[in-house]
Each structure stands twice: as C-alpha cells, then as structure tokens.
N, C-alpha and C positions, 0 to 999 in steps of 0.2 A: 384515498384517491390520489392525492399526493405522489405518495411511493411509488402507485403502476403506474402513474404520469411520466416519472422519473427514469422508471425502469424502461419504457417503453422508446423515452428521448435517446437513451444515452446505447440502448439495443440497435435502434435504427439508425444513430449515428457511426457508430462502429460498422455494420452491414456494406453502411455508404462514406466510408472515411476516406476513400482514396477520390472522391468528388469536394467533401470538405476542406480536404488539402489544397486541394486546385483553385478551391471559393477564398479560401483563407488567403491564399499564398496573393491572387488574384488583386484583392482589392486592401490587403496592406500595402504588399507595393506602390500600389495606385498612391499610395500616402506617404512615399519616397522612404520607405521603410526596407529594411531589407530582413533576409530569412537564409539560414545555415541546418541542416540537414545533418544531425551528427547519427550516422550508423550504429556506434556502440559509447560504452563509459569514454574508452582510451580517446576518441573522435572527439567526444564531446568534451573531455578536460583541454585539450591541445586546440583545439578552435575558442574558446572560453581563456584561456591563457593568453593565446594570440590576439584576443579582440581586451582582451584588457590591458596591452602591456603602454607600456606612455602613460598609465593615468593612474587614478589615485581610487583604488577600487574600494566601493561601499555595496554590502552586502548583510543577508541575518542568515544563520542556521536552517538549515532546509532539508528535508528529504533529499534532494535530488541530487544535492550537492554529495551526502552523502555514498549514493548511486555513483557517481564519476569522480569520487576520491577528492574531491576539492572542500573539504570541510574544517581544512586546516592549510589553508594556500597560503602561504609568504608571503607578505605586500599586504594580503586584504585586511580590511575592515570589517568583524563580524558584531556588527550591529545589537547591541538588548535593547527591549523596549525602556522608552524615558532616557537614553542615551542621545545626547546632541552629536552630532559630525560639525565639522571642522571646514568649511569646505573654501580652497584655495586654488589655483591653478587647472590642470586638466583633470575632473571628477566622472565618474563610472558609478553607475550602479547596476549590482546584477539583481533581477527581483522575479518570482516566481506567480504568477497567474494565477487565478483558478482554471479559466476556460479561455480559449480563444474564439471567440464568432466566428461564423463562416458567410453568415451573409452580409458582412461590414465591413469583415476585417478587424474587427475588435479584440482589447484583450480586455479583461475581467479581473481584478486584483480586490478581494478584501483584506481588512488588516484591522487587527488593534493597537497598532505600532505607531504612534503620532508620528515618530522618526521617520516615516516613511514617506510622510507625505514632504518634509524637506527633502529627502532623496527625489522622488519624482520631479519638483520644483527646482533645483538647482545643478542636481548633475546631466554635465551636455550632452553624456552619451548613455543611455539606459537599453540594458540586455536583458529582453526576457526571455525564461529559462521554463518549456515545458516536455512533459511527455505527449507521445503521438496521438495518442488514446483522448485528450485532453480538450477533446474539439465539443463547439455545441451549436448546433444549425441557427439559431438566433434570440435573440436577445428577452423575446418572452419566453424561452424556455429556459433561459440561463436564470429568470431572475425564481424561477421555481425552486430551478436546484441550489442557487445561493440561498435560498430560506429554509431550506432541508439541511443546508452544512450552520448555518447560524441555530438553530434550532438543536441539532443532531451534537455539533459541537461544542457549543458555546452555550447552550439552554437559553437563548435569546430569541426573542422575534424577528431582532436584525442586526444587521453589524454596524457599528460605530461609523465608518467609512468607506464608500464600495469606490474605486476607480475605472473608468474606461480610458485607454488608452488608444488611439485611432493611427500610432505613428509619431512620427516629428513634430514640431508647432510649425504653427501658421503665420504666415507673415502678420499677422496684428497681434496674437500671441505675445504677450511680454514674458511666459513662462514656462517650460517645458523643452524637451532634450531636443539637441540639435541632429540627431541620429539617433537611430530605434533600430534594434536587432532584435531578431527572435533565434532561438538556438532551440530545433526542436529535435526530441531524442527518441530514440526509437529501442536501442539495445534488448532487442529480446521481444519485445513486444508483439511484433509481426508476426513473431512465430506463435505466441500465447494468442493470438487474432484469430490464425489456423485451426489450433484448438480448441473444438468445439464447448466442451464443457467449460474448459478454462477459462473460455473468452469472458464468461460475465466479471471475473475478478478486473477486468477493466473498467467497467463501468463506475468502478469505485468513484469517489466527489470527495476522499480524501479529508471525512469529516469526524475521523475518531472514534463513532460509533461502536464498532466491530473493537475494539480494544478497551474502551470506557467500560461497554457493559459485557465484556465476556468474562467467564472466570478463570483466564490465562493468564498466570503471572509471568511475564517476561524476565530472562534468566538477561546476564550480561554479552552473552554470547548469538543471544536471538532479535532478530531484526524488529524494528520499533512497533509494527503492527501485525494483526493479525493477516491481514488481507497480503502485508509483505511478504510473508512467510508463505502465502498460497504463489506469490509471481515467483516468488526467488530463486524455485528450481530451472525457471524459464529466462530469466533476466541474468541472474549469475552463474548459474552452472547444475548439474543433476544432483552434486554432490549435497545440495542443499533440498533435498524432499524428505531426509531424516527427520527435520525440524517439525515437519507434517502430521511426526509421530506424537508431538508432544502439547498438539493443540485437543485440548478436551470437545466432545461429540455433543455438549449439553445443549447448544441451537439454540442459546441468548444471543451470540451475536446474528445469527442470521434475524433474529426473530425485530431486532434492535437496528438493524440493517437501515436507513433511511430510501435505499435505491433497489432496496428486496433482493440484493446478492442470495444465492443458495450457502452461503459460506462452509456451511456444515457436509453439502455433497460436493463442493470442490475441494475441503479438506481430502473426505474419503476418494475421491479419483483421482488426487497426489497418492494418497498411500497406494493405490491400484497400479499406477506408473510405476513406481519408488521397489515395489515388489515385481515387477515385472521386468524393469531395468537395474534389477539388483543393488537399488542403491538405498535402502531401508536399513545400513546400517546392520555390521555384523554382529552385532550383541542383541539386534532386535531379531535376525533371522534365527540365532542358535534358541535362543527365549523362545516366538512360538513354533520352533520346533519340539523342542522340552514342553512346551504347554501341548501341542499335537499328542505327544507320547503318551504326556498323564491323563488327558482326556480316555484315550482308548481303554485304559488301564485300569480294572476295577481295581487293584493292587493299591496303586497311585491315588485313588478317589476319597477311597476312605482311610488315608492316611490323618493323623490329629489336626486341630486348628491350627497349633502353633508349629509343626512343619508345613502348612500350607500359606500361613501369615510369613514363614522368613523365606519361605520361596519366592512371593509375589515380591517382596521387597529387595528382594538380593537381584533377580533380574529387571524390575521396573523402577526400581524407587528413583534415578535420575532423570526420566521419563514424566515421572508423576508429580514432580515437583514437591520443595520445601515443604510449600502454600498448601499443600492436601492432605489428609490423611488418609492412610489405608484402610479398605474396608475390612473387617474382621470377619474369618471364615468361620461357619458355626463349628462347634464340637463335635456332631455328630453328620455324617452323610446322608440324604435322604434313601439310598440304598440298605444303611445300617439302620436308619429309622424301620424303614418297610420293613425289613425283617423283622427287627423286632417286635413290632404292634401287629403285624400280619401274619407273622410266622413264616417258616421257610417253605412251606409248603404250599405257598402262593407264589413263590417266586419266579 
C-alpha cells in the first residue's frame, strides 16, 4: 500500500510540477530565502561557483555534483562521515535535500553524517542543491517517502536525523545560516517530463533499491545506478542509450522498486529509442544483424555447440559482463533432434 501511495504522490506531483514550483518558490521566499534556476550542468556549475566564491566551502560527495562536474572543485571541502570541519571566517555549505515542500516551502534533508549537522549549525550561508523533479505537495506525504528511502536504503525503520529547513533563522534563533539558496536544476529533465514512458524514471526517491537488488554489475565506465542509466540518454546526450544494452531484463529491480518504477519497460523503450535513433552502438547493430541472418538459416542453426558458444561470446561478451556466464548451447538442434526421433519423413 505504501508503494501505490508513493507511486501515485510522486505521479501526480510531476503532472502538476509547474504549480509546485510556484507553491515552492512562493513561500520559501516568504522566509527571505532565495532560488536560482540553472537550465543545464554548465548553468548550474557557474551559478554554484559564483555563489560560493568569498567563502570557505563545505560539502560531501553527491550525485549531483557529479551531474554538473563539480565533484572535484578546488577550494572545497568534501566532507566523510566522522570528519570534523574546521570552521573560521566566511563558511558555505552546499547540501543536497531529499524533497522540497510545496506547501511550506520546506526542504527535507536526511543524513547519517553527524558532520552535517555542524554544517547546518555554523555555516552562514547554506546552498541547497536539487533536481526539478524533486518536489512533494507536503509534508505528510514526504514523511511516507522518507520511510520507503530509510527502509529501501538503509534496511531501517528510520533515519538517525531528518532536518527541515524553512529558510534563514529567525530573529530569536541563536543558530542557523544567515542566507539560504536553493539552486534548482533542471538539465534534461523537462524533456524526460515530455516523455511519456520515460517520465516514471523521475519519480525515483533516490534510495538504492534498483541497484542493491539488481543483478547489474556496474563496469567503471557506467553511471552509479540503474535508474541513471535509464535518464542519461535524456540528461547527457543520445550517445548514452548504448548503456541500456547492458542492463539485464531479470525485473529484481522493478520488482524491488520502493515507488513501483516499471524499470524493466523503461529499460526496453531506451533500446526502442536507441534503435530507432541509431544510437545502439555499432557493434551491437552488426551482432543482431548476424544473429537476424543465423536465425533464418537452417544452415546456421544447426551448426555445433561450440561454434554457437564462441559466437555468442565474440559479439556479446562485453555486453554480458565479467559477473555472468554464458549459457551453454545444447549439441544438438531441435530441428536435428526431429529428425532424428521422427524421421525425415515428418518433416
């Protein structure tokens, strides 16, 4: 019940995200906050650089960061958990959300990072860093999905520390940032909003799932999760729907989903794109074209296991990964079987 709760929040939030933004934008300000709109990565590094420069930037490793190239920025501070900061003069922190409220103006941070809760506490200026997609109409819906991401993630009931952030402090306030940004990013997203199918991979709560329980071994070359790998043709370029090729059909992660993504038919209508717009990789078009061939070819069919075993292997095995092995073709063809046991005079 959870799930379709979840499914259905985060479906109707997207439908109506261009009223969330307005709710959002709305009543953070109200709370002398302010909001940056970065269109793409390139927008969102160069506003994000410009809002930290004068100060003494504190930050942890993030998706997002990696999204807009700042995962290795000069000056900052990247944070590990149990790690103390230092904090002198003019301090910065950039921190990453779950959700933004829209009927508050809220933002939603959990963390198992005790360091963070000094960052909240002492630095005067705190940026936070989301995608658009990233909205939740309010606060009793928000607290569902953070128990689906503590659960889904973490195998917990709950997180150690949830934060609400409403803005700047209050004049009685003895603690909390004298100025509040939100930097929200969009790069691609819009377009994945457009499309239909694609859109549930927004929905994502960014809780692991979908890569904990799938049996996709990530190469060094493929983006952190699975669900990345479904936006990334849309967020970074077409060039990346090959990766599409190499996510397995098995429907653990859909099934493991906490927010009931179809993971497994948005996989398959990247490859329907990917084939469509030519961009499936020419060592995978020549492959099933060679496989088209041997198909039609009783010739081809009932050639031996072990021509059929260094076939599979010679065109897919970078595809199939390390982590798998191949299946082993029988000896005999069921065409060669028939004949045999039936005679040719059934044939």
């Amino acid at each position: 019940m959870a799930r379709r709760r979840a499914f259905h929040t985060r479906s109707k939030t997207l439908e109506h995200l261009d009223k969330h933004l307005i709710d959002f934008e709305t009543h953070f300000t109200r709370n002398q906050g302010k909001m940056l709109w970065a269109p793409n990565a390139e927008n969102a590094q160069s506003e994000l650089k410009q809002a930290t420069a004068n100060y003494t930037t504190f930050t942890v490793q993030h998706r997002l960061l990696n999204e807009v190239g700042l995962q290795k920025q000069a000056g900052w501070s990247y944070l590990s958990e149990g790690e103390m900061a230092s904090f002198s003069g003019k301090n910065c922190a950039v921190l990453f959300p779950d959700f933004y409220i829209s009927e508050n103006g809220a933002l939603m941070l959990h963390h198992n990072n005790p360091v963070l809760d000094g960052l909240l506490a002492n630095c005067e200026k705190i940026i936070y860093v989301l995608g658009i997609e990233q909205a939740c109409p309010s606060m009793h819906e928000a607290e569902n999905l953070m128990n689906l991401i503590a659960k889904q993630g973490e195998g917990k009931k709950d997180f150690p520390a949830v934060h609400i952030s409403l803005g700047n402090k209050f004049g009685r306030e003895s603690k909390g940032p004298q100025e509040s940004l939100v930097v929200l990013i969009d790069n691609g997203r819009s377009t994945i909003i457009g499309e239909i199918p694609q859109r549930q991979s927004l929905y994502c709560i960014h809780c692991g799932a979908c890569s904990k329980y799938s049996n996709f071994a990530n190469d060094s070359e493929a983006p952190e999760s699975v669900i990345d790998i479904i936006k990334a043709p849309f967020i970074k370029g077409p060039q990346y729907f090959e990766a599409n090729f190499k996510l397995p059909l098995s429907g653990l992660a859909t099934y493991n989903c906490p927010v009931a993504i179809d993971l497994k038919g948005l996989v398959l209508e990247n490859r329907h794109l990917a084939v469509q717009q030519k961009q499936e990789g020419r060592s995978d078009a020549l492959a099933w074209k060679a496989w088209k061939t041997a198909m039609m070819s009783r010739k081809w069919l009932n050639k031996g296991a072990s021509m059929k075993s260094f076939t599979l292997k010679s065109f897919f095995k970078k595809h199939w990964g390390e982590g798998r092995e191949f299946p082993k073709p029988v000896d005999q063809s069921f065409n060669e079987w028939w004949q045999k046991t039936r005679g040719k005079s059934e044939n």
